[in-house]
C-alpha positions in Angstrom: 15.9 -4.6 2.6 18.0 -7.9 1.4 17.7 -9.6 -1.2 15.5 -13.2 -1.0 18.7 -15.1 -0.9 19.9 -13.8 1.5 17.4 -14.0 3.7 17.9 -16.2 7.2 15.0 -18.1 8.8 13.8 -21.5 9.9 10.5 -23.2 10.0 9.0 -24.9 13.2 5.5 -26.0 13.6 4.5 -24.0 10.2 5.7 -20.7 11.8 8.6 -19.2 10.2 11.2 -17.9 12.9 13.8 -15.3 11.3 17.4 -16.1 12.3 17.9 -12.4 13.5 21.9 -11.4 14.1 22.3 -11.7 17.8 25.6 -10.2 20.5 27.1 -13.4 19.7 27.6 -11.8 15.7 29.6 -8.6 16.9 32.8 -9.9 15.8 31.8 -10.8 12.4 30.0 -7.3 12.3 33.3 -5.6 13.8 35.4 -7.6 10.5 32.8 -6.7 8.2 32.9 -3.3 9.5 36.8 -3.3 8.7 37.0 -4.0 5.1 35.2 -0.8 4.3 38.2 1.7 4.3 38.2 5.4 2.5 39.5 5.3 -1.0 39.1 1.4 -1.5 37.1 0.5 -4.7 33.5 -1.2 -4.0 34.1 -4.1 -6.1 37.3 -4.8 -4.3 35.8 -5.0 -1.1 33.2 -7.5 -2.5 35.9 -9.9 -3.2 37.3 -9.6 0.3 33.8 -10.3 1.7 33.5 -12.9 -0.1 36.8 -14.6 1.6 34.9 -13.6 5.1 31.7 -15.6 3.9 33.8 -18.5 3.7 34.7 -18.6 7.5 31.4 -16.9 8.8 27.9 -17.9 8.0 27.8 -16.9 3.7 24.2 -15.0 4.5 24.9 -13.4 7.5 28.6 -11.7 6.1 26.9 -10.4 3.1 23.6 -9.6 4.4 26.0 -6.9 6.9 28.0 -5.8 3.9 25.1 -5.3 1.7 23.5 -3.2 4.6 27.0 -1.1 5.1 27.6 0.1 2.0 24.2 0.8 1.4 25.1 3.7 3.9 28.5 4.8 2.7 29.2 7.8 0.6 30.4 6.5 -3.3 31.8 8.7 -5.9 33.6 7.7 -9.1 36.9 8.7 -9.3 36.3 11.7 -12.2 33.8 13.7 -13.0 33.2 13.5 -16.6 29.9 12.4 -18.3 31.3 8.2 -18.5 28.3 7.5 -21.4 29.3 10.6 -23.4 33.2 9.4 -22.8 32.5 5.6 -24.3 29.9 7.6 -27.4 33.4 9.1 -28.3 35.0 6.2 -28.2 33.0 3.7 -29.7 31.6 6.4 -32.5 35.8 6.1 -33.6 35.2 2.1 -34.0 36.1 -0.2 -35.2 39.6 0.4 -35.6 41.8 -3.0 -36.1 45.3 -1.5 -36.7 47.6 -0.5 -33.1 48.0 3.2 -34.5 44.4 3.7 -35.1 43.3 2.7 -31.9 46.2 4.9 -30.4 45.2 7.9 -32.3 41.5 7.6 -31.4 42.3 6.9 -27.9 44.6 10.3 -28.0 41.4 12.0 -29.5 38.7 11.4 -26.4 42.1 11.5 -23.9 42.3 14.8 -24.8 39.3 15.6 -25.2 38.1 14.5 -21.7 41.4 15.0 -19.8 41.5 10.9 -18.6 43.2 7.9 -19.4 39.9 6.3 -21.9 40.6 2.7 -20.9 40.9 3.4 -17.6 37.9 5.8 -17.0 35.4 3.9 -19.2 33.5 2.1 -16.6 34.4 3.9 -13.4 30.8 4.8 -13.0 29.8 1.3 -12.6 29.1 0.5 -9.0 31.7 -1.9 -8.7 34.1 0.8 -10.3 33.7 3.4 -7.7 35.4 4.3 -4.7 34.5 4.9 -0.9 35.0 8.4 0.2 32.6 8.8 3.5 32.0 5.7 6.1 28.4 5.1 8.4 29.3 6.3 11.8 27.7 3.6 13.2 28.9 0.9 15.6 29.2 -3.0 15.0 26.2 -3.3 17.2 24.3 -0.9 15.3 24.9 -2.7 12.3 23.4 -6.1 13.6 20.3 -4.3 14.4 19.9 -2.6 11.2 20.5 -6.0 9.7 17.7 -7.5 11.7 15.5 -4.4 10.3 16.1 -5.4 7.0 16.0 -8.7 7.4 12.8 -8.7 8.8 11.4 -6.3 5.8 12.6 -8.9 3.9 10.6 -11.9 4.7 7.6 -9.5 5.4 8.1 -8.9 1.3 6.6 -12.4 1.0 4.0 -12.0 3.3 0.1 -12.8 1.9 -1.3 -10.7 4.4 -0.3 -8.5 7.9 -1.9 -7.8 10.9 -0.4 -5.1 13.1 -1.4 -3.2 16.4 0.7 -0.6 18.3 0.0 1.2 21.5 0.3 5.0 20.4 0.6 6.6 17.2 -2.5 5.2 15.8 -3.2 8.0 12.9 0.3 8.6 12.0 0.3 4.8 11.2 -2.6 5.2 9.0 -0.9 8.4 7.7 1.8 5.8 6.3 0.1 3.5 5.3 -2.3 5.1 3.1 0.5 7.1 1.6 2.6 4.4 0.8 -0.4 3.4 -1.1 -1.1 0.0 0.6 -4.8 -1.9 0.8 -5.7 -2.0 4.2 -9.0 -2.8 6.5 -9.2 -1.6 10.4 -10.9 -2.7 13.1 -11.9 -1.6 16.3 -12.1 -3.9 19.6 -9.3 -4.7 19.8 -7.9 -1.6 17.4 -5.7 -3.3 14.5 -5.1 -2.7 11.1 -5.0 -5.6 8.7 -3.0 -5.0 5.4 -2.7 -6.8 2.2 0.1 -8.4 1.8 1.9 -8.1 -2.3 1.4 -12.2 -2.9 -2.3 -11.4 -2.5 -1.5 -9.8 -5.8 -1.5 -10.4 -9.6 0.8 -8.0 -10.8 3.0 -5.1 -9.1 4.0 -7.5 -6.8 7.7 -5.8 -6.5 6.6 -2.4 -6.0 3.6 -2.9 -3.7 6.2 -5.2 -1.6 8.4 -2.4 -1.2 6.2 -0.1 -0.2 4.9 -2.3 2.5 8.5 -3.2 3.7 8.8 0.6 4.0 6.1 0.5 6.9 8.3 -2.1 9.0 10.8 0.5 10.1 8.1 2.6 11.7 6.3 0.3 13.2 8.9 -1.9 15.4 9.5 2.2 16.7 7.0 2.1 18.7 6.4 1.6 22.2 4.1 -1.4 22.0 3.4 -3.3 19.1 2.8 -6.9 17.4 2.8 -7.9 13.9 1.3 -11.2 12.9 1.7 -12.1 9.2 1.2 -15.1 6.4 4.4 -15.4 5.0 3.9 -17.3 1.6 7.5 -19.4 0.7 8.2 -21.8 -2.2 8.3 -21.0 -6.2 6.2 -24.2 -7.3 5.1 -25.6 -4.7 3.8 -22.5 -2.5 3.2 -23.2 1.7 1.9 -20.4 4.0 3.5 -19.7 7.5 2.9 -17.6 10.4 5.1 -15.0 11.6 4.2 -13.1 15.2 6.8 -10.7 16.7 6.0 -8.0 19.1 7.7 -5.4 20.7 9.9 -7.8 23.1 11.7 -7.6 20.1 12.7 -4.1 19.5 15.9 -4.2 21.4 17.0 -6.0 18.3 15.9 -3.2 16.0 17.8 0.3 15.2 15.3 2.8 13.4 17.2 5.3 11.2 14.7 7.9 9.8 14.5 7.5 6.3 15.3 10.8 4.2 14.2 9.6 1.1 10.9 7.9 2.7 10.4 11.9 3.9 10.8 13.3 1.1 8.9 11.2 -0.3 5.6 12.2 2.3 6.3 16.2 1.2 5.7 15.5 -2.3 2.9 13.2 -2.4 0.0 12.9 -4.5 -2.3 13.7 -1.4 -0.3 16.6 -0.5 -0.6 18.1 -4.1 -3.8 17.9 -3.8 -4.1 19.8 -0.8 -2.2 22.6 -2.0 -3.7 22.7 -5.2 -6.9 22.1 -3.4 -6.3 25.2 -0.9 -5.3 27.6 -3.9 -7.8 27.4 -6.2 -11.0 26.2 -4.6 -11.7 29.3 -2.5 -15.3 28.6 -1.4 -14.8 25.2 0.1 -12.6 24.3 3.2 -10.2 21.4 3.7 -9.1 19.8 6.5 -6.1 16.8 6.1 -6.4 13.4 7.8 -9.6 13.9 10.2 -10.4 11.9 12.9 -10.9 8.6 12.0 -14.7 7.1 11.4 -16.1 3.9 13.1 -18.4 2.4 10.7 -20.2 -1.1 11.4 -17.2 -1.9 13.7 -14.4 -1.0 11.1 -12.4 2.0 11.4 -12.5 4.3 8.5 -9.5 6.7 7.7 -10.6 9.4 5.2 -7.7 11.5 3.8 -9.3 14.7 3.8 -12.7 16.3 5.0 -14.2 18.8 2.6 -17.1 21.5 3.6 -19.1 24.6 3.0 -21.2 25.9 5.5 -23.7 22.8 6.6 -22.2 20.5 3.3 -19.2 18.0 4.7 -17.4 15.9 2.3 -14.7 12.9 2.7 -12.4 12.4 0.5 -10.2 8.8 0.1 -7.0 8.8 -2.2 -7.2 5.0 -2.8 -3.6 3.9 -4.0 -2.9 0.3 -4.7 -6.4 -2.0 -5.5 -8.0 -4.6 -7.1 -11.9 -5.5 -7.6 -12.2 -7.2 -4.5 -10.9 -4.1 -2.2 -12.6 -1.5 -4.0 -15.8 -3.6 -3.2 -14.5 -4.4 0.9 -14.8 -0.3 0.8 -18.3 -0.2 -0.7 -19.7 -2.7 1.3 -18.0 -0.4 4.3 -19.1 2.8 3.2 -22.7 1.5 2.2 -24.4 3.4 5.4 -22.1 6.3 5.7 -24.4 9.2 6.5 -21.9 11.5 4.7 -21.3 11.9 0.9 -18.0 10.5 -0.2 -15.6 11.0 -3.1 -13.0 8.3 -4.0 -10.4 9.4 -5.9 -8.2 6.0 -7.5 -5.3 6.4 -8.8 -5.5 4.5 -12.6 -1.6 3.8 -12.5 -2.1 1.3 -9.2 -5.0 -0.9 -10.3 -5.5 -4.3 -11.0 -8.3 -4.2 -13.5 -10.2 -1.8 -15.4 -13.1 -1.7 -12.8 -15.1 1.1 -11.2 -17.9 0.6 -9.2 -21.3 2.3 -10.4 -22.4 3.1 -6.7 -19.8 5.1 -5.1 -18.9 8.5 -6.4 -15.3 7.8 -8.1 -13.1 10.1 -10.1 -10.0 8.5 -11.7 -6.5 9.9 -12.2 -2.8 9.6 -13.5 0.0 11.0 -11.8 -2.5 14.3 -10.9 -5.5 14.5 -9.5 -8.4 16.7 -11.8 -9.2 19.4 -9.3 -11.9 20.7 -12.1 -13.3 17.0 -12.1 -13.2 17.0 -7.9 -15.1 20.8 -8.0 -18.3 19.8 -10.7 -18.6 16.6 -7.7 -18.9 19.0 -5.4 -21.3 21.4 -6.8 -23.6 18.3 -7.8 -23.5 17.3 -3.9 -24.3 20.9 -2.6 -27.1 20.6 -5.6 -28.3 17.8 -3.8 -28.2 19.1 -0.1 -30.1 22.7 -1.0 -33.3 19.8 -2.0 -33.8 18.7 1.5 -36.4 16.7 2.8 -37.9 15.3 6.0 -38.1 11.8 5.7 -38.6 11.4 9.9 -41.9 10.3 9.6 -41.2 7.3 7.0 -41.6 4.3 9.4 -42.2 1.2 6.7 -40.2 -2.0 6.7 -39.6 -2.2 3.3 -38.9 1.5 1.2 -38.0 1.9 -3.2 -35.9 4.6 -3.0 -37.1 5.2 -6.8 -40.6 5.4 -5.4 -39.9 8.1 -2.6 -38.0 10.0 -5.0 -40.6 10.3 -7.1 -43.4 11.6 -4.2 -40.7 13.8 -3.3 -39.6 14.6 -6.9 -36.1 14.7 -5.7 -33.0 12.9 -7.0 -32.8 9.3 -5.7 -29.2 10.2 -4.2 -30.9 12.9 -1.4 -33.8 10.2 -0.6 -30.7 7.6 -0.7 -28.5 10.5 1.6 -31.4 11.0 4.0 -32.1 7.2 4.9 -28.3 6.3 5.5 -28.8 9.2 8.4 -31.7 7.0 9.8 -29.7 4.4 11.9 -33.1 1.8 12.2 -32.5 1.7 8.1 -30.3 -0.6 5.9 -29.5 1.0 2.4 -29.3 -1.2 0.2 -29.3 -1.2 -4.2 -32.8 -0.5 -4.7 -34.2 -0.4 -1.7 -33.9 0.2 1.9 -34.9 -2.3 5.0 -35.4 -2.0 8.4 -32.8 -3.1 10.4 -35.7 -5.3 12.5 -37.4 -6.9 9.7 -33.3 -7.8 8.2 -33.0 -9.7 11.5 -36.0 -11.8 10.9 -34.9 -12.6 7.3 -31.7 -13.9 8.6 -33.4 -16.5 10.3 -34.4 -17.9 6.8 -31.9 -20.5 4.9 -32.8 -19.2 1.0 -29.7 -22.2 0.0 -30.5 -23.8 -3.2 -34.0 -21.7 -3.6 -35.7 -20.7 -7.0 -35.2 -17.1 -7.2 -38.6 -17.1 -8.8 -39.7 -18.7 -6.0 -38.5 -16.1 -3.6 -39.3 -13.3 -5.6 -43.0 -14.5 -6.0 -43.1 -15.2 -2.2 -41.3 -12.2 -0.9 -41.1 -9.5 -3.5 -38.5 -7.5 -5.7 -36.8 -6.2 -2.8 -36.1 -9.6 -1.9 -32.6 -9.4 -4.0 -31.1 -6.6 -2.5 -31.9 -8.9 0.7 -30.3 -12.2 -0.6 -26.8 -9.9 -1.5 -26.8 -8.2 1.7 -27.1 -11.6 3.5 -23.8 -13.2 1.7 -26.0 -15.4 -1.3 -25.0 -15.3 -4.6 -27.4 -16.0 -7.7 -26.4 -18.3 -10.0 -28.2 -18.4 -13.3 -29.2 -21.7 -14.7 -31.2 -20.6 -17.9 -32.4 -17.3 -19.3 -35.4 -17.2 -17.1 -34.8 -18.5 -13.5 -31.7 -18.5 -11.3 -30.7 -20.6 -8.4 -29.9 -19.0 -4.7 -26.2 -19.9 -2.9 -24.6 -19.4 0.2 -21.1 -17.7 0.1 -20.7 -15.7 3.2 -22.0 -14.9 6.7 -23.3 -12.1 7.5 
């Protein structure tokens, strides 16, 4: 990726259009290419780049130097620890007389074999030298470039819409291990992802992460991205940026080591081995098939089970309020328990929802903390009911549980399996009788009012349906419209 400055684009119609290096840039590429010799120091080839930006475009030349050197082999010229070297010397200080300072400079020569003055910053970037080139072309440069440029506007981007043709769960592999907030859809199938400026704090690191995805996905066959790029520093505009796969030609994927590595030593796949060695009762399966629920694609991590007892598992990495609650509201009629496991050092606020089953972590996930879920869920199964012949419109779980003298969650379990049943806080409603009440406008009601006409149950209903109550004294509240349903 480059940095902001240096990246190329124009605006048109409020799309943003990225100025991507074209056949036409191979020469500049070719005398880029050139100033990169073995043994020359990297600070020294900075200055001569910046002669070159003074006859070529300024962001192009050091866009393709930036991306070059990224992928040459530096070393400094010794191998001595440099802090430990300038420790000796500056302990000696301060000396203000020439035969001091020759003395102490003697002392650390000797003792570290080097010339002090000249060794004492050779670790510094700009102090080291070039000992192994890319063997890549001119032409492969420009499309790396284009890669990177391209990560870098998407850096900026409020949120991004992608589809591909094939590949589909490795994608969502990716993407959930690079910790991003994502929702998917089915018909078409796309996967919408948060962009960083949507927000508050992390900004850099969740950018980064997402910019990691972009490499990946312009690999593919057949694919589109469509994002909101957000530009400006007081004065902030949103533009739209579509690509697709007509593109690629200008695109060089080079498999990313460190992105690999990174994959093998994840979070989720410490859990799995931990998981594997010592829960020895319960089996785990990685990344099954993915879920549709309500017309959104689910992608559970892992799938956990012992004998008829099946339970998913979601790692959430990056999240805020707001997506923690996008998953509830998804996972509200999932038929099958659900553990979410969030990872403390990625949130946004201290929030943690009271209706999902959530464990919370740092760095590690609390395999002890995952098993006593999982004992209280096969607790729960073992007290089954039969709940086929329940056939009201309007059911209080708290009241079934109760004639059953079972624990809410089983009555709550068994009526998610029903698919004629909506599941709601305190209640559950036939899916019929929800119809009818979305016929009603309840905008700018007395929740008195509605309560006395309808019932209790009638504010799980008014939630469900996208109102919001708004409290104007200590006794009565007024109804509003924020969302359809």
């Amino acid at each position: 990726m480059l940095t902001s400055d240096l990246a190329r684009f124009k605006i048109e119609n409020q799309r943003i259009i990225p100025l991507f290096a074209t056949d036409s840039d191979i020469d500049v590429a070719k005398e880029v290419i050139d100033m990169f010799k073995i043994g020359a120091k990297v600070g020294d080839i900075l200055e001569d780049l910046k002669y070159l930006s003074k006859i070529y475009d300024y962001k192009l030349v050091k866009g393709l130097g930036k991306i070059y050197l990224r992928y040459c082999t530096v070393e400094s010229a010794t191998k001595i620890d440099y802090i430990e070297l300038r420790r000796q010397l500056f302990s000696r200080g301060p000396v203000l007389e020439e035969n001091d300072k020759e003395r102490v400079l003697k002392e650390v020569g000797d003792l570290f074999h080097v010339d002090p003055i000249k060794a004492m910053y050779e670790d510094l970037d700009v102090e080291k030298k070039i000992v192994e080139l890319p063997k890549f072309s001119p032409e492969d440069l420009l499309k790396i470039y284009n890669l990177s440029l391209l990560q870098t506007i998407i850096f900026n981007a409020y949120k991004v819409t992608v589809s591909v043709s094939d590949g589909w769960k490795e994608i969502a592999r990716r993407i959930k291990m690079l910790g991003l907030m994502y929702l998917a859809y089915e018909n078409p199938l796309r996967i919408e992802i948060f962009g960083p400026l949507s927000l508050v704090k992390m900004t850099e690191k969740y950018g980064r992460n997402l910019a990691a995805l972009v490499p990946f996905l312009v690999s593919k066959n057949k694919w589109t991205i469509i994002a909101d790029i957000v530009l400006g520093k007081n004065k902030r505009r949103t533009y739209r940026l579509e690509l697709s796969s007509g593109y690629s030609k200008l695109f060089k994927y080079i498999n990313d080591e460190e992105m690999e590595k990174r994959f093998d030593s994840s979070i989720e796949e410490k859990f799995y081995e931990e998981f594997r060695r010592v829960i020895r009762d319960w089996n785990i399966v990685r990344e099954p098939e993915p879920i549709v629920i309500e017309k959104r694609l689910y992608f559970p991590d892992f799938v956990l089970s012992k004998g008829n007892i099946k339970v998913y598992v979601e790692i959430m990495g990056f999240w805020t309020k707001e997506y923690v609650n996008s998953k509830i509201e998804k996972l509200r009629n999932f038929k099958y328990p659900i553990l979410v496991l969030l990872n403390e050092e990625l949130s946004y606020e201290n929030y943690i929802p009271d209706t999902l089953n959530v464990i919370k972590f740092k760095k590690k996930i609390d395999i002890g903390k995952l098993y006593s879920a999982l004992r209280g869920f096969q607790a729960n199964v073992n007290e089954d009911i039969d709940l086929s012949d329940v056939n009201d419109d309007i059911i209080l779980i708290k009241e079934l549980s109760a004639k059953y003298n079972v624990n809410e969650k089983i009555v709550r379990s068994k009526l998610m399996q029903r698919p004629d049943y909506i599941v709601l806080k305190n209640y559950a409603i036939k899916k019929t009788f929800i119809e009818e009440l979305k016929k009603e406008d309840f905008s700018n009601t007395q929740l008195s009012s509605l309560v006395n006409k309808y019932g209790n149950y009638i504010v799980d209903i008014i939630d469900y349906l996208g109102y919001k109550i708004v409290w104007k004294n200590i006794s009565d509240a007024i109804v509003e419209k924020i969302k359809e349903v």
